[in-house]
C-alpha positions in Angstrom: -2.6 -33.0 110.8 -3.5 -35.8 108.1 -6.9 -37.2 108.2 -6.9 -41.3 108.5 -7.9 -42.2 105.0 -5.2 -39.3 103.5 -2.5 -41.1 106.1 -3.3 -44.4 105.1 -3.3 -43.6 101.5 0.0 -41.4 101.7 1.6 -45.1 103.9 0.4 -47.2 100.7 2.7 -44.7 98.1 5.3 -44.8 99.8 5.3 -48.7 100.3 4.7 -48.9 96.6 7.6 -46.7 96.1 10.0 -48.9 97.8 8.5 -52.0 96.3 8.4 -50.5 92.7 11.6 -48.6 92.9 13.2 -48.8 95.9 13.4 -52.4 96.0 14.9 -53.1 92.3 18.2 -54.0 92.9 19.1 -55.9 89.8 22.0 -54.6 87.6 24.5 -55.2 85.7 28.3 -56.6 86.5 29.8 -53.6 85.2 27.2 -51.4 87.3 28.3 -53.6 90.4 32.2 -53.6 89.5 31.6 -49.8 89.2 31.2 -49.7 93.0 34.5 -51.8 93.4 37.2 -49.1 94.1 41.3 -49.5 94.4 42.7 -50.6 98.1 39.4 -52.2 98.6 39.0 -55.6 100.5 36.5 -57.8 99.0 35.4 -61.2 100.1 34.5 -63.8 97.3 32.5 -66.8 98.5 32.0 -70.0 97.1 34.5 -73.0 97.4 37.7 -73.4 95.5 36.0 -74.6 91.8 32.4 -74.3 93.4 29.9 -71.7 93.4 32.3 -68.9 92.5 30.7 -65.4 91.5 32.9 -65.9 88.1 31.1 -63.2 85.9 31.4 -60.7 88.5 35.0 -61.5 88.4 35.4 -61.4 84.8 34.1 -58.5 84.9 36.5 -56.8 87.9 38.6 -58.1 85.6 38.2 -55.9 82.6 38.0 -53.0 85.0 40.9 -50.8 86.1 40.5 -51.8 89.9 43.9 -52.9 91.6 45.5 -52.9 95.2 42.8 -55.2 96.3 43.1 -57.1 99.4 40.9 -60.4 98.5 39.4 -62.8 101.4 38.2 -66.1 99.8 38.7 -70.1 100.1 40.2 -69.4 96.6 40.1 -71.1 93.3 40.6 -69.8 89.6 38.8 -66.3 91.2 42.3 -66.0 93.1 44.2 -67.0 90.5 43.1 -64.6 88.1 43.1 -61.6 90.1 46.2 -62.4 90.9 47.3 -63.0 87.0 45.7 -59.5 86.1 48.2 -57.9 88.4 45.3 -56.3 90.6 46.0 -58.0 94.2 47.8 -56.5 96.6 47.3 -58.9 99.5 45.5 -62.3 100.0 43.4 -63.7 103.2 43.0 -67.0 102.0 42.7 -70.6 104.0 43.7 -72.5 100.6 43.6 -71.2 97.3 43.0 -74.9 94.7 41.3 -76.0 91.9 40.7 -79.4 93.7 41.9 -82.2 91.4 44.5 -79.3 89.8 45.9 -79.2 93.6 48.0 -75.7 92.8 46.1 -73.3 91.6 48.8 -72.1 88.8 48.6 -67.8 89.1 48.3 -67.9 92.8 51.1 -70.5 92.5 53.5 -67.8 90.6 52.2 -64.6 92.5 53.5 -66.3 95.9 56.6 -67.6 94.3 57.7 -64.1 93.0 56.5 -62.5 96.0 54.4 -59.9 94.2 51.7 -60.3 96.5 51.1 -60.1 100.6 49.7 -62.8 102.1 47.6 -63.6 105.3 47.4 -67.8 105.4 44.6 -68.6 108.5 42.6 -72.1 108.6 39.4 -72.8 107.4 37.9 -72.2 110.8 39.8 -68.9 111.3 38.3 -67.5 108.5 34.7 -68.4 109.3 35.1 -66.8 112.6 36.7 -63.9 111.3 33.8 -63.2 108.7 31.6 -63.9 111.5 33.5 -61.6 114.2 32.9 -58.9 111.3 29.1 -59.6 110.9 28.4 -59.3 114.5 30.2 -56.4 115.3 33.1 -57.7 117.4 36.6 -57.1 117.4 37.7 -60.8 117.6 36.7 -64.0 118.9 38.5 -66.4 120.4 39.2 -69.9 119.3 41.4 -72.7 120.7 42.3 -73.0 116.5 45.5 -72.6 115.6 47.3 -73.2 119.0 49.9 -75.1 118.8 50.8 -74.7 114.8 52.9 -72.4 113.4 50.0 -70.4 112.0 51.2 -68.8 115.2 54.6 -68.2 114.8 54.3 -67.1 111.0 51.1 -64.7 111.0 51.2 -61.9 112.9 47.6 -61.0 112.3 46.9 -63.7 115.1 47.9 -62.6 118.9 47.3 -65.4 121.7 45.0 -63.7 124.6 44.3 -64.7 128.7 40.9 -66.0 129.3 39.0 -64.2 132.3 37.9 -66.9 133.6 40.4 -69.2 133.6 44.2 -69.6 133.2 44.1 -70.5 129.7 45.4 -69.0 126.7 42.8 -68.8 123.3 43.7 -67.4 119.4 42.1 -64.2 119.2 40.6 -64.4 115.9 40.2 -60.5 114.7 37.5 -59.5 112.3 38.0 -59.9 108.8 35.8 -56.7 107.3 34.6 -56.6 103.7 34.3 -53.3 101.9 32.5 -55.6 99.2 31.4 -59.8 99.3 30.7 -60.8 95.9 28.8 -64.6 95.9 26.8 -66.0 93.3 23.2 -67.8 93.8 20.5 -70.4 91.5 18.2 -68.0 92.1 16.8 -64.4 92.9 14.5 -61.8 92.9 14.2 -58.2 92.2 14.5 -57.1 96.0 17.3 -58.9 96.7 15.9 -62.5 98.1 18.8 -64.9 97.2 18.9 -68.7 97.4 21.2 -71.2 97.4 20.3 -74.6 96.1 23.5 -76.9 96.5 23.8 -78.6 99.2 26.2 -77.1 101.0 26.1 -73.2 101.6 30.0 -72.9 102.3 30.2 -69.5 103.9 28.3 -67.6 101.8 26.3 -66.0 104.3 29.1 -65.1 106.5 31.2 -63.1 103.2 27.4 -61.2 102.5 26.8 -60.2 106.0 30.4 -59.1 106.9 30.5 -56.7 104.0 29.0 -52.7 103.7 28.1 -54.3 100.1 27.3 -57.4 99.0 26.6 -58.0 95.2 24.8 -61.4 93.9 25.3 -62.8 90.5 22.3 -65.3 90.0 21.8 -68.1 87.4 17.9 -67.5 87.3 15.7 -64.0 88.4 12.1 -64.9 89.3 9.5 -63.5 90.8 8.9 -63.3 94.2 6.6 -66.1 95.0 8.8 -68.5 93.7 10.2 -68.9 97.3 6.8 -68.5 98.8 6.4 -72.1 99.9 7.8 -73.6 103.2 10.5 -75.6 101.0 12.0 -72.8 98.7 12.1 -70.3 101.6 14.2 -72.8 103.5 16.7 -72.3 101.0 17.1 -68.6 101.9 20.2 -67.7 103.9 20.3 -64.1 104.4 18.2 -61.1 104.6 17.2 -59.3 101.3 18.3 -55.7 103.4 21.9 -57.2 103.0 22.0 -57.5 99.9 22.7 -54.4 97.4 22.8 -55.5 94.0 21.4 -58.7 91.8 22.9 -59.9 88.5 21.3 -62.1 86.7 24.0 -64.0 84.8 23.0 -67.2 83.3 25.8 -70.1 83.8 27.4 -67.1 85.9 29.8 -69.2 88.1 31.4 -70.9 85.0 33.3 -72.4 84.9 33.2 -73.3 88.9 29.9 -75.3 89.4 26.6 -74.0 91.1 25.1 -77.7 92.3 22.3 -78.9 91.7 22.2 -76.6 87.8 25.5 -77.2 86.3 28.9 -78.9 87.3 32.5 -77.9 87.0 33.3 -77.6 83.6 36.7 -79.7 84.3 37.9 -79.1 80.5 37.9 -75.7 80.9 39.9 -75.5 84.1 42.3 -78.2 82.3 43.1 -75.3 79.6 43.2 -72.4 82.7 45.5 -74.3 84.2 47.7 -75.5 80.8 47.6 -71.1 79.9 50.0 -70.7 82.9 52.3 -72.3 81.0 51.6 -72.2 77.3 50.6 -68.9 76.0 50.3 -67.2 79.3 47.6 -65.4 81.1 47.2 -62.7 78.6 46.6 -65.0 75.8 43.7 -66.7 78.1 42.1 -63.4 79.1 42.1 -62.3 75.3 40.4 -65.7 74.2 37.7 -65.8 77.3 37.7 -62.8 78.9 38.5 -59.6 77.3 35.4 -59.5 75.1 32.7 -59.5 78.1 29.8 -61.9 78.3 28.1 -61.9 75.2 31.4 -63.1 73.3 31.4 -66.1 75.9 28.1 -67.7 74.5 29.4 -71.3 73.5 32.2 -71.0 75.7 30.6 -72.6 78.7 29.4 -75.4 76.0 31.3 -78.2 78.6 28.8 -77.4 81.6 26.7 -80.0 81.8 23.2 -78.9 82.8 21.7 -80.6 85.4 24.3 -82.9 86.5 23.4 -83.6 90.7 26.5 -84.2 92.6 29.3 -81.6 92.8 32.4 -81.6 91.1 30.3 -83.4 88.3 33.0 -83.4 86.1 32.2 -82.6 82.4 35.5 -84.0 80.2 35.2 -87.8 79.4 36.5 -90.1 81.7 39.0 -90.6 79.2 40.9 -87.0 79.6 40.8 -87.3 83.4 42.8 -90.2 83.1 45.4 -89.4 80.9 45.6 -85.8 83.1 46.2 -88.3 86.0 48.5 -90.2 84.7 50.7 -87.1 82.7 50.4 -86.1 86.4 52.0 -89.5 87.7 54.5 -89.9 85.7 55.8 -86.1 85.6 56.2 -87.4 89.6 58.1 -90.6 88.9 60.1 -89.7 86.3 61.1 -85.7 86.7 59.9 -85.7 90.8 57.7 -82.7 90.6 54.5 -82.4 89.7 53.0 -80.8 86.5 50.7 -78.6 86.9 48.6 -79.7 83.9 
């Protein structure tokens, strides 16, 4: 039997073991992808063009990973999954780039049928991720009846309440192999936060998942959330998550509010590629040479800019995109993409 001073000192190695070693979950996106594996379902958080994990994508991207099934209130992440060829089914409640209304890859994939889909509302999917987190099969919702979410997926059954003689949408649980979400800031160990004003459903996509990998715009040291304030800002337990990147401007070029806005110019020429030179040309130009060959591609984020969707082309350009728009509705009566 150990002594009291030789059990206390043998309690204070192993605590600096897990702090020193344990604890270090920082990596890279390709260590992270690495643990991404085909027929996987993985959740992507954020919102449309806001707060998306984008360098973790980029880099799933350049991997060989395919037959994903991919849960997300989609933007370009969808898109370009969807473009690479390495979807096999989408959950999804919308998939837009916001003032690009279609997002142009999912567009095609769901047009050619190349891809399974699984269309819920926004509140199905919360409860599903949620469902997921605490364990439960389902959980039911008066969402949905009534619509023909009902009639046309098949995912959603109607149940009898117990306790009374109505009928509620049994929401089933929506279960994440791997989340992927991106945060302002983190540290070593895993404490994530989230400085935008709206959290979206991060939270939900981390604790629904047996992995959960966070790209971050800034690593810091612990303390930095050690005030009342900062910790506030701190939406899930560090145990959750399993790996930290640090990626600076690592949602480009979706926004992370308050750091950086959408970078509007570059989703213009995302969305033009669907129709110019196609989505290979696009992933050779931005993509295909990782993250160091993207330094002065983000150059349209504009640092600092405080409300979302802060968009970063002149006034100018979004003008003339709205009126091309306009008048590709008057005069040929569909829209253009662009």
């Amino acid at each position: 039997m150990l002594h009291g001073k030789w059990a206390c000192r043998l309690l204070k190695w192993f605590l600096f073991i897990e702090e020193s070693i344990l604890a270090n979950k920082v990596m890279t996106a390709a260590q992270a992808v690495a643990q991404i594996k085909d027929g996987m379902t993985i959740g992507i958080g954020g919102w449309g063009p806001r707060r998306k994990p984008m360098a973790l994508i980029r880099e799933l991207l350049r991997s060989d990973v395919k037959d994903l099934t991919v849960v997300a209130y989609g933007g370009a992440d969808v898109g370009m999954l969807c473009a690479a060829g390495k979807v096999k089914k989408v959950v999804f409640a919308f998939v837009s780039l916001d003032s690009i209304p279609l997002e142009p890859y999912f567009r095609a994939a769901r047009q050619s049928g190349s891809i399974a889909i699984s269309e819920i509302d926004e509140g199905h999917m919360l409860l599903g991720l949620r469902a997921a987190a605490w364990g439960c099969p389902f959980i039911p919702t008066q969402v949905g009846i009534g619509t023909d979410l009902m009639k046309y997926n098949t995912d959603l059954k109607l149940i009898d309440s117990p306790f009374d003689d109505k009928q509620w949408v049994a929401m089933p649980a929506i279960k994440l192999d791997v989340a992927l979400v991106h945060a302002d800031r983190a540290d070593s160990r895993g404490v994530c936060q989230i400085k935008g004003p709206d959290v979206y459903m991060d939270e939900w996509f981390a604790r629904a998942a047996t992995k959960t990998f966070v790209s971050c715009d800034e690593l810091v040291e612990t303390s930095a959330f050690a005030s009342e304030a900062e910790a506030r800002l701190i939406y899930w337990e560090r145990s959750i998550t399993t790996g930290v990147v640090p990626t600076e401007c690592g949602a480009h070029p979706t926004s992370c509010i308050p750091a950086y806005g959408v970078d509007m110019k570059h989703l213009l020429a995302y969305n033009a590629s669907a129709k110019g030179g196609g989505w290979q040309a696009y992933f050779d130009e931005f993509i295909a040479g990782g993250e160091a060959d993207r330094v002065g591609q983000d150059d349209g984020v504009e640092v600092g800019v405080a409300e979302d969707l802060g968009v970063v082309v002149e006034p100018d350009e979004v003008g003339r995109a709205l009126v091309e728009l306009l008048q590709a509705v008057v005069l040929e009566g569909e829209p253009d993409d662009t």
